[in-house]
C-alpha positions, 0 to 999 in steps of 0.5 A: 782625436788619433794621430796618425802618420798621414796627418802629422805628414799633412800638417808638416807639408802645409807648414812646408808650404806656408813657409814656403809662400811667406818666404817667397812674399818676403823676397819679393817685398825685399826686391820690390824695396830694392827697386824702389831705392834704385828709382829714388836714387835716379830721381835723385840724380836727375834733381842734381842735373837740373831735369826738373828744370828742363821739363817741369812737368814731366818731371813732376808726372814722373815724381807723383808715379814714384809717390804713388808706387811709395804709397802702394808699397807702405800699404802692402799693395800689390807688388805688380802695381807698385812695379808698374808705377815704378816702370811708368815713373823710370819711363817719363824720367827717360823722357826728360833727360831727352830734354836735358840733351835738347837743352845742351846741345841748343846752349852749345849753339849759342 
């Protein structure tokens, strides 16, 4: 096999660019983890203010997208289905913390 200029300059572009897309499939892990530690730290949050308590089943719709963006990334999955499922989860959280106010302003009636 001859070696020439061109295909050591090709195999140094395709090095280059499989870094490239390694590199940038590891940020993007490292974002998405980061994502998925802040929605854990929420629910923790919102399991100390009692939200689950105020609107159980919502809390437990929310908890179970949480678990299933948990399970889709420990299987490698697709970092937009995981980050849907994080996006669903935040948004019944949301949800909830409306029934917490609901639930203070009713107690502050009595």
């Amino acid at each position: 096999m001859k070696i020439t200029m061109q295909s050591v300059t090709t195999r140094l572009l395709l090095s280059s660019l499989i870094l490239l897309v390694a590199g940038s499939a590891l940020a993007q892990t490292a974002t998405v983890e980061a994502e998925l530690r802040d929605v854990e730290s929420r629910f923790q949050e919102a399991r100390q203010a009692s939200w689950h308590l105020f609107a159980p089943k919502a809390f437990a719709e929310a908890e179970k997208k949480l678990d299933d963006a948990r399970d889709k990334f420990a299987k490698g999955g697709k970092i937009e289905d995981i980050r849907k499922r994080l996006g669903e989860a935040t948004g019944i959280l949301g949800e909830c913390a409306q029934f917490e106010t609901s639930a203070s302003c009713c107690s502050r009636t009595r």
